[in-house]
C-alpha positions in Angstrom: -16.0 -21.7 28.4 -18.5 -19.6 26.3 -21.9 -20.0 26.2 -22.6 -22.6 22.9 -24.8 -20.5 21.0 -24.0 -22.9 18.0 -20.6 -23.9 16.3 -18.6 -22.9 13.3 -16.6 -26.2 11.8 -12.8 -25.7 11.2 -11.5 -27.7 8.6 -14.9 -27.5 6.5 -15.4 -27.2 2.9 -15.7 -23.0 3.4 -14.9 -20.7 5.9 -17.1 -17.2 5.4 -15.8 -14.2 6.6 -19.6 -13.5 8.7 -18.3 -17.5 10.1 -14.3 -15.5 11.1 -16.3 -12.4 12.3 -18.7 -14.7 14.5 -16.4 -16.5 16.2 -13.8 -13.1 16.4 -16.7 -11.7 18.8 -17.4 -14.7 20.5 -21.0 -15.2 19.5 -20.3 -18.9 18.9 -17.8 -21.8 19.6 -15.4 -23.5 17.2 -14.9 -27.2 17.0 -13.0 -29.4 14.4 -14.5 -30.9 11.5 -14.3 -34.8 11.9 -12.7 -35.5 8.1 -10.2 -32.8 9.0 -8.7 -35.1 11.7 -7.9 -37.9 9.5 -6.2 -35.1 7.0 -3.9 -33.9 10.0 -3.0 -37.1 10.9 -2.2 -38.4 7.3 0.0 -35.1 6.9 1.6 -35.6 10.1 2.3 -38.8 9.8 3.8 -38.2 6.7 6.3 -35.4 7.6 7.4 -37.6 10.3 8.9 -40.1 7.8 10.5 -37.3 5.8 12.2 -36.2 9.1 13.7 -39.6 9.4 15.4 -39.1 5.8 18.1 -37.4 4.7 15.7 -35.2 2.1 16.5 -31.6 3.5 13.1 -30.4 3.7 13.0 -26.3 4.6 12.3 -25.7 7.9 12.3 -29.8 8.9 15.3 -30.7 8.5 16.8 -27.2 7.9 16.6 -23.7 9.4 14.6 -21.0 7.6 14.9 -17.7 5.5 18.8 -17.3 4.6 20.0 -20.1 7.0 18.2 -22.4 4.8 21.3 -23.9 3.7 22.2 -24.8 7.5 20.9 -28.2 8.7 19.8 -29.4 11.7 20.5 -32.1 13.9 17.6 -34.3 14.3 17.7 -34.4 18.5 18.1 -30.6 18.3 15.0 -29.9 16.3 12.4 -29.7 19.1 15.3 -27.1 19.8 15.2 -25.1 16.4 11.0 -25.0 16.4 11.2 -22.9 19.9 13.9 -20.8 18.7 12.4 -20.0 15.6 9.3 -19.1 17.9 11.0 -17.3 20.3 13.3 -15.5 18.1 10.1 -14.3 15.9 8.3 -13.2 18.6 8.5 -9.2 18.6 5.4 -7.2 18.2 5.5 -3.7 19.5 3.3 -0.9 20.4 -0.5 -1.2 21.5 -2.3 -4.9 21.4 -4.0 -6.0 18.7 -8.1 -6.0 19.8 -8.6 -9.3 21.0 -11.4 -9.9 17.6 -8.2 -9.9 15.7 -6.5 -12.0 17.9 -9.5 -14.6 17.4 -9.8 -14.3 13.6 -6.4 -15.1 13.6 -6.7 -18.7 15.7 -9.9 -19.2 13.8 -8.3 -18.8 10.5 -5.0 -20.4 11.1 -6.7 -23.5 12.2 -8.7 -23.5 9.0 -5.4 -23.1 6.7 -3.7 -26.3 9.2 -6.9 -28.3 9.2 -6.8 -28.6 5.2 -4.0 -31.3 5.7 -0.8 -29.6 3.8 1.2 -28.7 6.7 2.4 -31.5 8.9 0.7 -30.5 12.1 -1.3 -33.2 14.7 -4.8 -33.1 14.9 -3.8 -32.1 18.7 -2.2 -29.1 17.8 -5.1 -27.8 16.2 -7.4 -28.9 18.5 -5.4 -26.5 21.1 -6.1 -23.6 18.9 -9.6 -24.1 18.8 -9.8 -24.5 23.0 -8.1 -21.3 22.8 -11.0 -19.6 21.4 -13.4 -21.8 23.2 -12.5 -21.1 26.8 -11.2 -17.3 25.8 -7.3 -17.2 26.4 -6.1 -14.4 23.9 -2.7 -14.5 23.0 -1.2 -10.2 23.1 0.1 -9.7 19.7 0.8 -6.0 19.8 0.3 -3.7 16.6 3.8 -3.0 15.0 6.5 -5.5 13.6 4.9 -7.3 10.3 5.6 -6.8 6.6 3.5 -9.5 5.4 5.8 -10.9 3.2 6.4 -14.7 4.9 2.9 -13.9 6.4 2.5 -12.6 9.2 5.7 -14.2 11.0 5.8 -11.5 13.9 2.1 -11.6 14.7 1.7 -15.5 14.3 5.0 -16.0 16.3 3.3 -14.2 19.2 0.3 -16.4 18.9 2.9 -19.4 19.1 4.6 -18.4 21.6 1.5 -18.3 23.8 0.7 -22.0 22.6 4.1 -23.1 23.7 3.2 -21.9 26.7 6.0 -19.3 27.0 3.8 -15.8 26.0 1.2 -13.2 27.8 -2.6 -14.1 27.0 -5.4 -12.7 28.0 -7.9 -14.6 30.2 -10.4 -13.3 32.5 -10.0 -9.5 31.4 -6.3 -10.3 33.1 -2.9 -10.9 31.5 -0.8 -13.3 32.5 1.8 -15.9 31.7 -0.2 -18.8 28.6 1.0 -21.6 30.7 -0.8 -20.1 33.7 -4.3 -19.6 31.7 -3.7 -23.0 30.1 -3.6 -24.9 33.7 -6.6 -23.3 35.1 -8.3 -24.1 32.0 -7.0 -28.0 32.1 -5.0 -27.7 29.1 -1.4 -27.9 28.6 1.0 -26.4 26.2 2.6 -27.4 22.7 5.9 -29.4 22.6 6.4 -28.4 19.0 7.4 -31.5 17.1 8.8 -31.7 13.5 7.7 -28.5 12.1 4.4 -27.3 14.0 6.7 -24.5 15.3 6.8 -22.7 11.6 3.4 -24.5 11.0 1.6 -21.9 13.0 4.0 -18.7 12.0 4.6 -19.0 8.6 1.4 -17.5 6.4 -1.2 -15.0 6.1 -3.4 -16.1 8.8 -3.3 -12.5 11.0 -3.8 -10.3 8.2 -6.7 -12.4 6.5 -8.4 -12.8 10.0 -8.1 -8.6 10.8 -9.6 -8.4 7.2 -12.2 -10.4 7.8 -13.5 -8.7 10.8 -12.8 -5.0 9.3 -15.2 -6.4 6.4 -17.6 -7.2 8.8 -17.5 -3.9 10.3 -17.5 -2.0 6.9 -20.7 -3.7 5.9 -22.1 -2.5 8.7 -21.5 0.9 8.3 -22.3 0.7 4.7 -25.7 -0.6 5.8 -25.9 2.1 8.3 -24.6 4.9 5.4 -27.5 4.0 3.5 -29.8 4.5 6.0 -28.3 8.1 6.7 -28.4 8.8 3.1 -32.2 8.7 3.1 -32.5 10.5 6.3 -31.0 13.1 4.9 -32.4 12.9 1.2 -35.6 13.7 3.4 -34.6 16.4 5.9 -33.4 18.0 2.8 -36.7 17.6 0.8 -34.0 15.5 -2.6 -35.8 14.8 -6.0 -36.4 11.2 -6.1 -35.8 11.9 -9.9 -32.2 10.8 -8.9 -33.1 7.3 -7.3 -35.5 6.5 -10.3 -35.1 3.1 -11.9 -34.2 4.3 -15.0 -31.5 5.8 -14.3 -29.9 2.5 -13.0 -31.2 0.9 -15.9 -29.0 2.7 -18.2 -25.9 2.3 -15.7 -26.6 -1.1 -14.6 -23.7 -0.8 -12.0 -25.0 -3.8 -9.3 -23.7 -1.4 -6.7 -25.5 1.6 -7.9 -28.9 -0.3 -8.7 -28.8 -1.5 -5.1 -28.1 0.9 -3.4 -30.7 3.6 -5.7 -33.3 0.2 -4.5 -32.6 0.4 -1.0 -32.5 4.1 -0.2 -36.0 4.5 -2.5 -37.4 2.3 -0.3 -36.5 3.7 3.3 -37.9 6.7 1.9 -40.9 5.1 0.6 -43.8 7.0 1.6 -42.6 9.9 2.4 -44.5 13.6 2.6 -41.2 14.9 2.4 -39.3 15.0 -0.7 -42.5 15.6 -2.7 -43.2 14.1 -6.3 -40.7 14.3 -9.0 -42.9 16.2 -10.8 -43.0 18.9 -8.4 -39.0 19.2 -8.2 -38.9 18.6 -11.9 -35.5 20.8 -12.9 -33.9 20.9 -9.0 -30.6 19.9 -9.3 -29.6 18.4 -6.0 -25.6 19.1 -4.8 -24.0 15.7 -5.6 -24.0 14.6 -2.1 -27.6 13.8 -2.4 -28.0 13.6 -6.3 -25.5 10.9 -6.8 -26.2 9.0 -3.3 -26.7 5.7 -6.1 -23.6 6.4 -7.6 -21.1 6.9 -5.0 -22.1 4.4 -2.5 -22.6 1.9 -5.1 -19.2 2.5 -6.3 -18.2 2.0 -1.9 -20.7 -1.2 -2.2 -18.6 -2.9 -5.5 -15.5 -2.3 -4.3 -15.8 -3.6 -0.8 -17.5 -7.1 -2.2 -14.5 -7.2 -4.8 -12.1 -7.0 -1.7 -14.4 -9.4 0.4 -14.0 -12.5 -2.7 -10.8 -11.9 -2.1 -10.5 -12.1 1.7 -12.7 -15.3 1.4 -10.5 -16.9 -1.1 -7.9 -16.6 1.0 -9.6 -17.6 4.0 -9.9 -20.8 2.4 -6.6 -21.2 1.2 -3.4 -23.1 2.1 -0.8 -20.0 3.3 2.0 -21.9 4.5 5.7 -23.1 3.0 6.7 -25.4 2.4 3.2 -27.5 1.8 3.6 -31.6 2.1 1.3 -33.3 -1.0 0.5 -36.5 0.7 -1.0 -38.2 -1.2 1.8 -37.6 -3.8 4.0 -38.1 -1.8 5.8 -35.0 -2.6 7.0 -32.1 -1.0 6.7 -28.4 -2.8 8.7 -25.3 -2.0 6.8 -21.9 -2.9 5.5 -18.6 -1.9 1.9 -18.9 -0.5 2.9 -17.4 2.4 3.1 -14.2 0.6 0.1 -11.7 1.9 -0.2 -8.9 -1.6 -3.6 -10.4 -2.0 -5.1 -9.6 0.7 -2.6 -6.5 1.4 -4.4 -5.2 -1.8 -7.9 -6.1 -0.8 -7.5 -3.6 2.4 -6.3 -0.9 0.6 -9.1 -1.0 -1.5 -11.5 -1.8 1.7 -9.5 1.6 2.9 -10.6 3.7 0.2 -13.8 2.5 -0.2 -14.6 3.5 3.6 -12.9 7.0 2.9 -14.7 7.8 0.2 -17.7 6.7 2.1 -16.8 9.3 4.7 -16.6 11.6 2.2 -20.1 11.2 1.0 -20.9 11.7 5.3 -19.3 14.8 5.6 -20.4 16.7 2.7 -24.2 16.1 3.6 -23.7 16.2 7.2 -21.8 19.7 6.2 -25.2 20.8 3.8 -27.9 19.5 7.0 -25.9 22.6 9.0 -25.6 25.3 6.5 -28.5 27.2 6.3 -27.9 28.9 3.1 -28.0 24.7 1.6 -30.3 22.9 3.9 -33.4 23.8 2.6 -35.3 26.1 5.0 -33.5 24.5 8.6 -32.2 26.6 10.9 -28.3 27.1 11.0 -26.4 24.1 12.5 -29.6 22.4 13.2 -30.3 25.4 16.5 -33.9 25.1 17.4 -34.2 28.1 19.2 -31.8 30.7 20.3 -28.9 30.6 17.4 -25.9 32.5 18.7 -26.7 31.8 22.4 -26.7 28.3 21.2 -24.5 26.6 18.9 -25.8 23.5 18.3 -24.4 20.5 15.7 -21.3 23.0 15.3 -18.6 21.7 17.3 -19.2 17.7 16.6 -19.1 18.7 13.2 -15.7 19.7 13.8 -15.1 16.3 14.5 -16.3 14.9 11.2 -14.1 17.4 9.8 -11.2 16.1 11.8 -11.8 12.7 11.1 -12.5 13.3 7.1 -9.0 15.0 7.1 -7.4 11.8 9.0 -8.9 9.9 6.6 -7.2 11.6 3.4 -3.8 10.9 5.3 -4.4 7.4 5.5 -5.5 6.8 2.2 -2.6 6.4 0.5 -1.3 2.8 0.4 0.5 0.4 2.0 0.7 -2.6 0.0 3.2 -1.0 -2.6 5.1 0.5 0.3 7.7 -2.3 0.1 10.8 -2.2 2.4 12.8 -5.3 1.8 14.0 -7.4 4.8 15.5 -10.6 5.6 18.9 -10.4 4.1 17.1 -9.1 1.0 15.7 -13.1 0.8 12.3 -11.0 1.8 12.9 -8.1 -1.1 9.8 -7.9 -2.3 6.5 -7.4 1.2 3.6 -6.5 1.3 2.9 -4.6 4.6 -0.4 -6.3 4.7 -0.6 -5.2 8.8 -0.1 -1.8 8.0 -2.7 -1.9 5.4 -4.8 -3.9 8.0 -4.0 -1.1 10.8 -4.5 1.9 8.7 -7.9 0.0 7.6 -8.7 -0.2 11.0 -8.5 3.6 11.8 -10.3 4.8 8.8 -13.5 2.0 9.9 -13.2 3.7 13.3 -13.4 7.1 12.3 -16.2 6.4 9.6 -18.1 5.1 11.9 -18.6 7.9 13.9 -18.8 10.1 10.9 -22.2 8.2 9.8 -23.4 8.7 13.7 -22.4 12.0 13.6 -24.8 12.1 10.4 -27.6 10.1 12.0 -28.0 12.4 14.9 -27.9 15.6 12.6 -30.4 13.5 9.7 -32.8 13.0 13.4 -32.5 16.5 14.6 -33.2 17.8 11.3 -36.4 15.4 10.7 -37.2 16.6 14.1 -37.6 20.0 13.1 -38.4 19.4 9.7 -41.7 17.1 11.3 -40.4 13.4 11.6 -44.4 12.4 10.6 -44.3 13.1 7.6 -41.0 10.9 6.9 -40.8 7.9 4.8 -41.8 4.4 6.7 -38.1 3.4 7.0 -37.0 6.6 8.1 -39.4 7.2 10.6 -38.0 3.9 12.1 -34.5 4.3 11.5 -35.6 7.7 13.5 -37.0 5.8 16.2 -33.9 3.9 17.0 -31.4 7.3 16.9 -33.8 8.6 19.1 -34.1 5.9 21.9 -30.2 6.5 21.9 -30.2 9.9 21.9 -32.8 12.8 22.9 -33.0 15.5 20.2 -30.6 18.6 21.1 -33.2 21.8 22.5 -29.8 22.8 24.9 -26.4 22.7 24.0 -24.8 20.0 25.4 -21.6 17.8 24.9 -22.5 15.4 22.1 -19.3 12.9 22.0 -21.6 10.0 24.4 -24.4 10.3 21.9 -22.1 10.0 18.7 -20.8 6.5 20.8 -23.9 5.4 21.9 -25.2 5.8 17.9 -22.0 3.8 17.6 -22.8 1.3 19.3 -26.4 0.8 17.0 -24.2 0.8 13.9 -22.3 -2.2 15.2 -24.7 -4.1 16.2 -26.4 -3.7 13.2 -29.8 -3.1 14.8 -30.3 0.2 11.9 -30.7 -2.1 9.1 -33.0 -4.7 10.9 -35.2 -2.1 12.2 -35.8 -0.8 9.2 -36.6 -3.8 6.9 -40.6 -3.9 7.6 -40.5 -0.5 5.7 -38.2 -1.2 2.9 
């Protein structure tokens, strides 16, 4: 059992994505909102007097997808809910990180808690002691389109609650019904429908994209803060982060941003006065540092409305209206929202890394970076090489990046006995997401520790008062660079400081 370090509710009027991320990094324990039990029960109660009718109700009282049409016999359909497990259950490749795998509980137990899908209060409750005592179900990276949800990924997760999957527990993997005993729980009998209940919707997908949002804001936060480290080592007009210019673009992103980065450098002995680089036209790396991650900023809060909508939405088919007493047959299940939301969560982070390179790129070049030495040497150029070869690296990773940019949501591949001919390939959108945060990442440490090394030699003292402490922090990570040595344990240890998102915090007194 985790440490209770305080409790999100499940089942609660809203569900925020910092609430998914929280509990996806076990920084806090889950528990059931008390309402939500009566909903569950009313719902549950409810499906179990359709089953006792002759309404063919999909998935109830029939089997799924094209076998629709095919009913089934009411003492085999305890039968039919572990067979559609069981014959759903395929992931392939590498697992899923396990903060994945936890969004996804978190988030499915959110959509059944809302009362529309026929499941007992029980069955949720056994999600949420999932996440509370840490058994993981493996769901492994390849097999989802997205299209009925995320039926592959979701099936995995159900197969563990039946009991019958691998879960992680311990740092081991072993057999769910194993983990569950020495935990004192026991496994699902899936009743009615609970078996589709807990495959059928967008549940994975959302809760990947609710922990890669997480992550991206990070970075964005830490972007900024490399931004004006830079601005500084490279002595940039402030003419560019002036108010009025926002004024007269009142972008929200750009005005922020412009508002943020002025104030990290606030102080400063380093970029001078604007009247003193009045007519210095700064490359656009630095010049339009407003622009450009303001631009990253709007488009990654458009895609995280959209990731909390859904969060808070019913994903799940068919949906039982209770107190209508009415069942409806649709297509909520269907992930193109969010599919959409991480492509443009994607792009946003690549053009990010964009930004990182190209100044990282100017902070080496000596005919650019404003008087510093070439690839940031500081002393003995040619017998040492300095910032060159993890620049290659930023390099690599920039050129990964244009790769994955393209998109996956309108790489539809219909399935299914064409009944699925229209997907959205929302894991694939989730997955290439997931690479391009990676790599951006350590492209904005990659910049941190060249914007340190080059206040270092530029004089740190004379820095802004948020730079000299974002300064601080890259250097208790990492000494400054005098002999060549391997850099890839600093660029993870910087990491590390991104993540945690210690940068932004340590800079606020200044901003």
């Amino acid at each position: 059992m985790m440490p209770n370090r305080g409790a999100v509710s499940i089942g609660a009027a809203r569900l925020t994505i910092a609430e998914v991320d929280a509990v996806a990094r076990a920084v806090v324990a889950v528990q059931l909102e008390g309402e939500a039990r009566s909903r569950l029960l009313r719902s549950y109660e409810f499906v179990q007097r359709l089953a006792e009718t002759s309404t063919p109700v999909y998935g109830l009282t029939t089997g799924c997808g094209p076998l629709a049409t095919q009913p089934i016999a009411p003492e085999r359909r305890e039968e039919f809910q572990r067979n559609l497990v069981r014959s759903h259950a395929c992931t392939l490749g590498a697992p899923h990180p396990v903060s994945f795998v936890r969004a996804a509980l978190a988030v499915r137990a959110q959509v059944l808690a809302q009362g529309y899908s026929g499941v007992a209060p029980a069955t949720v409750e056994l999600l949420l002691a999932l996440l509370n005592d840490g058994i993981h179900p493996i769901v492994r990276e390849v097999g989802g389109v997205g299209a009925s949800g995320d039926l592959v990924e979701l099936a995995q997760v159900a197969l563990a609650v039946i009991g019958e999957g691998q879960v992680e527990f311990h740092g081991k993997s072993m057999r769910a019904d194993a983990a569950m005993a020495e935990a004192g729980l026991s496994p699902l009998t899936p009743r009615y429908r609970e078996g589709l209940a807990l495959m059928n919707g967008t549940s994975f997908h959302t809760g990947a994209a609710a922990v890669l949002m997480s992550r991206a804001r990070r970075i964005m936060a830490a972007a900024e803060v490399a931004a004006a480290m830079v601005f500084e080592a490279l002595r940039g007009n402030l003419e560019a982060l002036a108010p009025e210019f926002q004024l007269t673009r009142p972008h929200r992103g750009q005005r922020a941003v412009a508002e943020r980065v002025a104030a990290i450098v606030r102080h400063s002995a380093l970029t001078g006065s604007t009247e003193s680089a009045a007519g210095r036209q700064d490359g656009y790396s630095l010049r339009c540092i407003a622009q450009v991650l303001g631009a990253v900023v709007d488009a990654l809060e458009s895609a995280a409305a959209v990731i909390e909508t859904e969060l808070n939405s019913v994903s799940d088919n068919p949906l039982f209206l209770v107190d209508d007493g009415r069942v409806v047959h649709g297509g909520n299940f269907h992930g193109q929202p969010v599919a959409m939301a991480l492509d443009q969560m994607k792009l946003a982070m690549v053009e990010l890394g964009v930004m990182s390179e190209r100044r990282l790129a100017r902070l080496l070049d000596a005919t650019l970076n404003a008087g510093l030495p070439p690839f940031l040497i500081r002393d003995g150029a040619g017998l040492r090489s300095g910032f060159m070869g993890v620049q290659y690296c930023a390099s690599s990773m920039a050129a990964d990046n244009a790769v994955l940019a393209a998109p996956a949501s309108v790489r539809s591949v219909p399935t299914n006995a064409n009944n699925q001919d229209v997907v959205s390939m929302a894991m694939v959108a989730a997955r290439q997401c997931a690479r391009v945060i990676d790599n951006v990442e350590r492209m904005v440490a990659i910049e941190l520790l060249g914007a340190a090394q080059a206040l270092d030699l530029r004089g740190a003292e004379g820095a802004g008062t948020g730079t000299r402490a974002a300064h601080a922090l890259i250097r208790a990570q990492a000494p400054p660079l005098i002999e060549d040595r391997p850099l890839d344990a600093d660029v993870e240890a910087v990491c590390r400081v991104i993540d945690s998102g210690s940068l932004a915090g340590a800079i606020e007194p200044g901003w």
